[in-house]
C-alpha positions in Angstrom: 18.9 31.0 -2.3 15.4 32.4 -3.0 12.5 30.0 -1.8 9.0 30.4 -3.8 7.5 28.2 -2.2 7.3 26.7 1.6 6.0 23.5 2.3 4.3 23.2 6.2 3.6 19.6 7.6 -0.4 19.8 7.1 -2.2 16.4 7.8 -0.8 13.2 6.1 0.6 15.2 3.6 2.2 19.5 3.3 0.6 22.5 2.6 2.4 24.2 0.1 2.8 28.7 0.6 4.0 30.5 -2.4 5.7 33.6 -0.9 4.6 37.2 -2.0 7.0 39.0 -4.0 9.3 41.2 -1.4 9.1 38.6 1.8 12.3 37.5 3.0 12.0 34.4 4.8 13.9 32.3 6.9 12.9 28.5 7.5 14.3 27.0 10.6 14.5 23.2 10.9 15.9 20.5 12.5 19.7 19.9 11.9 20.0 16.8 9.8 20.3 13.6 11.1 21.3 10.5 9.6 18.8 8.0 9.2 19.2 4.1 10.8 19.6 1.9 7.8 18.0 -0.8 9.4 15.2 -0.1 12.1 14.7 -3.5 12.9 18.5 -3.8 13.8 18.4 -1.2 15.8 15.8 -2.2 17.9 17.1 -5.6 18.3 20.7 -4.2 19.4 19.1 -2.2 21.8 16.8 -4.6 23.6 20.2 -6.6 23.9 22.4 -3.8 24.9 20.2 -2.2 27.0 21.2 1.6 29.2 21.8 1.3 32.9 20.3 -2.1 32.4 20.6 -6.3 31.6 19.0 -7.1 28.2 15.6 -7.6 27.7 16.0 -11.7 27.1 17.4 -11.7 30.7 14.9 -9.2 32.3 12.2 -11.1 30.8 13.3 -15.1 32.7 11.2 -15.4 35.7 8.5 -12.8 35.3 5.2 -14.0 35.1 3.3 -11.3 33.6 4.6 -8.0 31.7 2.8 -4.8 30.3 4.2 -2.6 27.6 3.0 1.1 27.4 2.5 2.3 23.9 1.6 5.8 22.9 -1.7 7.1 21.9 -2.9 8.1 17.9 -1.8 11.8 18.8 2.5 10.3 18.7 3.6 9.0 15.7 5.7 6.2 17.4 6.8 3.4 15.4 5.6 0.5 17.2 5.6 -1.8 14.2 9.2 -1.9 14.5 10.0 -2.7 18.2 6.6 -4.2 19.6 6.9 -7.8 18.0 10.5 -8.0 18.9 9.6 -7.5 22.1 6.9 -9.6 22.6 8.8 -11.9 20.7 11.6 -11.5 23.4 9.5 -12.1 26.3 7.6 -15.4 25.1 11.2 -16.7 24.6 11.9 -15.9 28.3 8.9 -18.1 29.5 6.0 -14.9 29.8 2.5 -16.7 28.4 1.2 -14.5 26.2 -2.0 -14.3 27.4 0.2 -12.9 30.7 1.5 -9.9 28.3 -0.6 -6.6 27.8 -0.3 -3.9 25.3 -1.7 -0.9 27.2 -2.6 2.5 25.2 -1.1 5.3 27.5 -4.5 7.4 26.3 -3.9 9.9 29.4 -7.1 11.9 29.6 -7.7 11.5 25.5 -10.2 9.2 24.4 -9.3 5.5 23.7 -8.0 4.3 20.4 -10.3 1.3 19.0 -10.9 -0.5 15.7 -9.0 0.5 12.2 -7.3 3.0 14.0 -6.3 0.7 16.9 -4.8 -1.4 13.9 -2.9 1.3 12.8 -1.1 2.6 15.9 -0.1 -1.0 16.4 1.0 -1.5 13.1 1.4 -5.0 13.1 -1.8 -7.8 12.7 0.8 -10.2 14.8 0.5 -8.3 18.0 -3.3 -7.7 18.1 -3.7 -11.6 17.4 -0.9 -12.7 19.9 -1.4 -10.5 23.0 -4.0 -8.4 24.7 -3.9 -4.9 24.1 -6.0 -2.6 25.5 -6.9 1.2 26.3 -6.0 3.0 29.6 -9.1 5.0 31.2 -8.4 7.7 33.3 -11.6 8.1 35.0 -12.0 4.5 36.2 -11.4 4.8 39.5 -11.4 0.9 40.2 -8.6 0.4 37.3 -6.0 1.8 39.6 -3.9 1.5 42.5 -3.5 3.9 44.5 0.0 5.0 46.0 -0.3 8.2 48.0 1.4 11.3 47.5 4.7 13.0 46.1 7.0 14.3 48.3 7.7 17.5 46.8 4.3 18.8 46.2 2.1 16.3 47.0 0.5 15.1 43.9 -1.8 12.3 44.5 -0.8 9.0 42.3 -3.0 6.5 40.9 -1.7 4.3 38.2 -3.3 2.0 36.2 -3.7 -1.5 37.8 -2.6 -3.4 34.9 1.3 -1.7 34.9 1.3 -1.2 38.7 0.9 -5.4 39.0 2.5 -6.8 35.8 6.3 -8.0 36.8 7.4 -6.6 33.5 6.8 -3.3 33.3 7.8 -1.3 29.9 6.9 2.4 28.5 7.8 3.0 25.1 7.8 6.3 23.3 8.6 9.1 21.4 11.3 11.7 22.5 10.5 15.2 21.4 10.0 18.3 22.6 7.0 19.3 25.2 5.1 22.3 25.7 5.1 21.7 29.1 7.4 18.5 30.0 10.1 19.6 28.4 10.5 16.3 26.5 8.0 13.7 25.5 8.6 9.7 26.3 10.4 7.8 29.4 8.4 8.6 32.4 5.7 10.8 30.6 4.2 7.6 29.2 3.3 6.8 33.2 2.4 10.1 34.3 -0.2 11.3 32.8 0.2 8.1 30.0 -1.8 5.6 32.6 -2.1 7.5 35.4 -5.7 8.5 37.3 -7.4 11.3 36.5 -6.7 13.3 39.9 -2.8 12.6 39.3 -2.8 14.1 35.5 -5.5 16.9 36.9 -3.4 18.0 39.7 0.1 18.8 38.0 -2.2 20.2 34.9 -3.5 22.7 37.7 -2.1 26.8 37.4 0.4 26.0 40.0 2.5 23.9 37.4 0.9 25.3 34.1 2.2 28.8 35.4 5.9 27.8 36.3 7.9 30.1 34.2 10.4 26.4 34.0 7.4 24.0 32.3 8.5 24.8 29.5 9.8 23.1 26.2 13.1 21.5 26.0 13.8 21.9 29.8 13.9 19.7 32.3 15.7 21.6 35.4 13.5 22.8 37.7 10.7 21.4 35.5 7.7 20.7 38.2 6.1 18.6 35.8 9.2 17.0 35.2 10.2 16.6 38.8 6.8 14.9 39.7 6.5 12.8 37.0 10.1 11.4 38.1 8.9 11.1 41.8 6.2 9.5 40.5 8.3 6.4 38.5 10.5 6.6 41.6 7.3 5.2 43.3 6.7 2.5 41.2 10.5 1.3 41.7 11.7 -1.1 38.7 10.5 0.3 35.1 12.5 0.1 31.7 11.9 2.1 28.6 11.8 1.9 25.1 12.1 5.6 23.5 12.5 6.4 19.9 13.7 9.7 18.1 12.4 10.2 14.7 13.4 13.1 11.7 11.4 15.1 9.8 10.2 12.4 7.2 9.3 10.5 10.3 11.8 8.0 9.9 13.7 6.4 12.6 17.2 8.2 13.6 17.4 6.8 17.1 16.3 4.3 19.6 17.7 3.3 23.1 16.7 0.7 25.7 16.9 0.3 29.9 16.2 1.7 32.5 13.4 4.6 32.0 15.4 7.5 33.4 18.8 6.5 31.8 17.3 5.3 28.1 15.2 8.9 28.4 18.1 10.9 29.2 20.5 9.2 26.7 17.5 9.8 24.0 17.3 13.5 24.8 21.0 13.9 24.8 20.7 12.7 21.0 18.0 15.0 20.1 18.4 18.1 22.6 21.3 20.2 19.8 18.9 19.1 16.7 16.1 19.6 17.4 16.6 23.6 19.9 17.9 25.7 16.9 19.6 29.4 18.1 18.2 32.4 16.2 19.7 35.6 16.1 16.4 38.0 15.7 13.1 37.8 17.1 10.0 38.2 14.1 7.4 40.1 13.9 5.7 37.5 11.4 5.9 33.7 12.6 4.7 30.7 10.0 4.4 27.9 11.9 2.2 24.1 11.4 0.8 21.8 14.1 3.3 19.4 13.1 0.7 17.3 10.1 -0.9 14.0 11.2 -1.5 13.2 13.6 -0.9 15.9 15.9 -2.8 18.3 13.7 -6.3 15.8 13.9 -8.0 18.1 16.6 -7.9 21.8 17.3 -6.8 20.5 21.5 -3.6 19.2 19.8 -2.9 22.5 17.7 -1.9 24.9 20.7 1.1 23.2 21.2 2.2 24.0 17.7 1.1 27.9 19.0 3.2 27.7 22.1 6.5 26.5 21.0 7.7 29.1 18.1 6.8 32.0 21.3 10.5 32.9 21.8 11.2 34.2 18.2 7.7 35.8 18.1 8.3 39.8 19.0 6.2 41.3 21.1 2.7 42.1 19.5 3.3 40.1 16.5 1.5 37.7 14.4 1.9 34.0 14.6 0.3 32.2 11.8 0.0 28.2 12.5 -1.4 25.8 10.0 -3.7 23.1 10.9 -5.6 20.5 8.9 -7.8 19.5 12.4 -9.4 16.3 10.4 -11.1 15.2 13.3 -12.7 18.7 14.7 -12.1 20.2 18.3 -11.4 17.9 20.4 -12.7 16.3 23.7 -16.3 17.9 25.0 -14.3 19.2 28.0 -12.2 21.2 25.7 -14.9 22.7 24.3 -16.5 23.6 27.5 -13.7 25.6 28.4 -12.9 27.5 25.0 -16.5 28.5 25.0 -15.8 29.9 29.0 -12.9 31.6 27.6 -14.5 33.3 24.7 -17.7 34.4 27.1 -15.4 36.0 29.9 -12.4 37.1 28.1 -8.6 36.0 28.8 -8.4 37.6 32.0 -11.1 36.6 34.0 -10.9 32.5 33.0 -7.1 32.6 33.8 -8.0 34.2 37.1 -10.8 31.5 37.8 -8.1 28.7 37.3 -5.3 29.9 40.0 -7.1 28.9 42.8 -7.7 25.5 41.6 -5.3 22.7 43.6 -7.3 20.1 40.4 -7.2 21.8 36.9 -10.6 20.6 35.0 -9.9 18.4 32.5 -8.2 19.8 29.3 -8.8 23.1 30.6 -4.8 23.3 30.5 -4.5 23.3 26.9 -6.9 26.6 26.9 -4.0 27.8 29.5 -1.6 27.3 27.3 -3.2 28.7 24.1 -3.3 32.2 26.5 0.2 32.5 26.6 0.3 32.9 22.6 -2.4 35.5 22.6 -0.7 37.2 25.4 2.2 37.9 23.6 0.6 38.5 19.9 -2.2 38.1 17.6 -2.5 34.3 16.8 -4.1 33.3 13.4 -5.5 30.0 12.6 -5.3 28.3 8.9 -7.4 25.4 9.0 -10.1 23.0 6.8 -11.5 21.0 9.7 -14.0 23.3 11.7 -16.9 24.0 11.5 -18.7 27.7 12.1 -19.3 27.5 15.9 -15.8 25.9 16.4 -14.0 28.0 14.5 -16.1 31.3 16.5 -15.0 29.2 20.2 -11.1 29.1 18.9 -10.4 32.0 20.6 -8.1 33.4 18.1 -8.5 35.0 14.4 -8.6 32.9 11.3 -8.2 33.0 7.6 -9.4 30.8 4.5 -6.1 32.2 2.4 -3.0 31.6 4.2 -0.5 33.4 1.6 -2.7 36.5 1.8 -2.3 36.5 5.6 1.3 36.1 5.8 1.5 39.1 3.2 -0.7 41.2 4.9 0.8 40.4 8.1 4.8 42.0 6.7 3.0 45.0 5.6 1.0 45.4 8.4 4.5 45.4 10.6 6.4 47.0 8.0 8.7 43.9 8.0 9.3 41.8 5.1 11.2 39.5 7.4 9.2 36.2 7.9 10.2 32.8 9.9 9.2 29.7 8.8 9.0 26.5 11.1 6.7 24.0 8.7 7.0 21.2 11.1 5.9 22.5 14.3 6.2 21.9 17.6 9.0 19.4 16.9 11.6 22.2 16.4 12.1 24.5 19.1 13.6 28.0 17.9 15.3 30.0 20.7 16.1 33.3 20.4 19.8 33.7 21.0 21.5 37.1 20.0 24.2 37.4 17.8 
């Protein structure tokens, strides 16, 4: 069936492309999965019948003091359906309230404060009930401090406030990761509240270059493999993690302990969400995934990166990007404006030597590996001239005439769609 028009996840809303006569295209989504009727339920059932784990009501007698991650602005988690219950679950099991903190697993991003505090809660009863706060990476003093990794000896600093509650909970999204392989479990620790050394260090070459970081794998994942060394060092954690569809709704959410509940979550996801395809293009359509991943121009690579196995070798990758809030962290900036001053050679060669990775100096890494393999072209309305001229990669202000220029310019009227970003994962699988 013929498709005039394709609609790509653009900020809170889509951006709709009406193809060119003669383009053939092929959108590739996430299978369908059936929606919970009742989200509320479903957390409730899993708090009580947890993974690998007593239910929460029991975990919860005794403790004096508990500390729930929660996600930063850039995850569309739906904590408005499993924080109260929570909390809820824990002041029944004797916790005080003013013993129980709500801490934003901000990572190296800045803190989320005010309305928009409000909104990644998304419930007035938390806010006024318990204490919820922002982690800070570079706060030295706000962590404790628990040696190294094993494997590749990482340093670990974790924030104070989850190291020494008696609860501790993370709570998160499971999707695919650019680099993680999957979002949520023990990624809400490490880098969620960890110190700025511990996120810089496995951000470093030696990790951002393993050909294994990659999406939608966790074997042989060094990222992966410290951040579970890591929650090994902690000892006792649960996890809340949630799997959402395309209209953002809630399709799956398990409880327990936080490498069982992860691994069940991306069990459920892993066959919806990697989607085989037969042909590589030479013509790639892809989004940054809408709000609120698409806010900054820092959050956009990852939409670049994941699409890379379908892209064919010197083609064009066009990614969609509403970037409402500009460019992202000063740091970022620095970095894009190195790359853009020395070329892609020489500021990959000045980060291998690094053992600490500057901060978000990674996501300029990562963007490299898309303009390695093709020409990457950026559709956006957030920029302004000198950001835009520090993206490091081409851009256009009319979106349908680049995707038609792009098939005649390869002599391919073949086209792949992926209009919700770095949520799907398309592997190239020959037929």
């Amino acid at each position: 069936m013929p498709h005039d028009t394709i609609d790509l996840s653009f900020g809170r809303g889509h951006l709709p492309v009406r193809l060119a006569d003669g383009l053939i295209p092929t959108i590739i989504r996430k299978r369908p999965l059936p929606k919970l009727r009742d989200g509320g339920e479903a957390v409730r059932a899993a708090l009580a019948r947890p993974v690998g784990a007593p239910a929460l009501s029991t975990l919860a007698k005794g403790r004096g003091s508990a500390c729930i991650l929660i996600c930063d602005i850039t995850r569309p988690v739906p904590n408005r359906l499993f924080l109260r219950p929570m909390i809820e679950t824990m002041l029944a099991g004797g916790i005080p309230a003013g013993r129980i903190t709500v801490l934003v697993a901000t990572g190296l991003h800045r803190p989320n404060e005010g309305a928009e505090l409000a909104e990644l809660v998304g419930d007035p009863w938390v806010l006024d009930t318990v204490r919820v706060e922002n982690h800070f990476a570079r706060d030295d003093s706000a962590h404790v401090f628990l040696g190294r990794t094993a494997t590749r000896g990482t340093p670990v600093g974790i924030d104070r406030r989850f190291v020494e509650a008696e609860l501790r909970i993370a709570t998160g999204l499971v999707e695919p990761h650019f680099m993680a392989g999957w979002s949520g479990g023990r990624k809400v620790v490490a880098p969620g509240v960890a110190h700025h050394e511990t996120i810089r260090t496995f951000h470093s070459a030696r990790f951002m270059e393993d050909p294994l970081a990659v999406q939608c794998n966790l074997v042989g994942n060094p990222l992966h493999e410290e951040q579970l060394e890591i929650v090994r060092m902690l000892g006792e954690i649960y996890a809340l993690n949630t799997v959402l569809d395309e209209d953002r709704d809630l399709v799956h959410v398990t409880f327990g302990d936080i490498l069982a509940s992860h691994d069940d979550a991306v069990a459920f996801v892993r066959d919806a969400t990697r989607i085989p395809v037969p042909r590589r293009y030479q013509t790639v359509v892809t989004s940054a995934a809408g709000y609120p991943l698409d806010k900054t121009y820092y959050q956009t690579v990852k939409g670049m990166v994941t699409p890379l196995d379908i892209l064919a070798p010197g083609g064009t990758l066009i990614i969609a990007s509403q970037c409402s809030e500009g460019f992202g962290s000063d740091e970022f900036r620095a970095a894009q404006t190195r790359l853009v001053g020395i070329g892609a050679e020489r500021f990959l060669a000045t980060l291998t030597a690094k053992s600490l990775a500057d901060i978000d100096e990674w996501q300029t890494e990562m963007q490299l590996k898309a303009t390695r393999l093709g020409q990457v072209l950026l559709y956006t309305t957030g920029l302004d001239d000198e950001e835009r001229r520090i993206t490091g990669v081409a851009l256009t202000g009319d979106i349908e005439r680049a995707i038609a220029a792009s098939a005649a310019r390869h002599d391919d009227p073949h086209v792949a769609f992926v209009p919700e970003g770095p949520y799907v994962v398309p592997v190239h699988v020959p037929v």
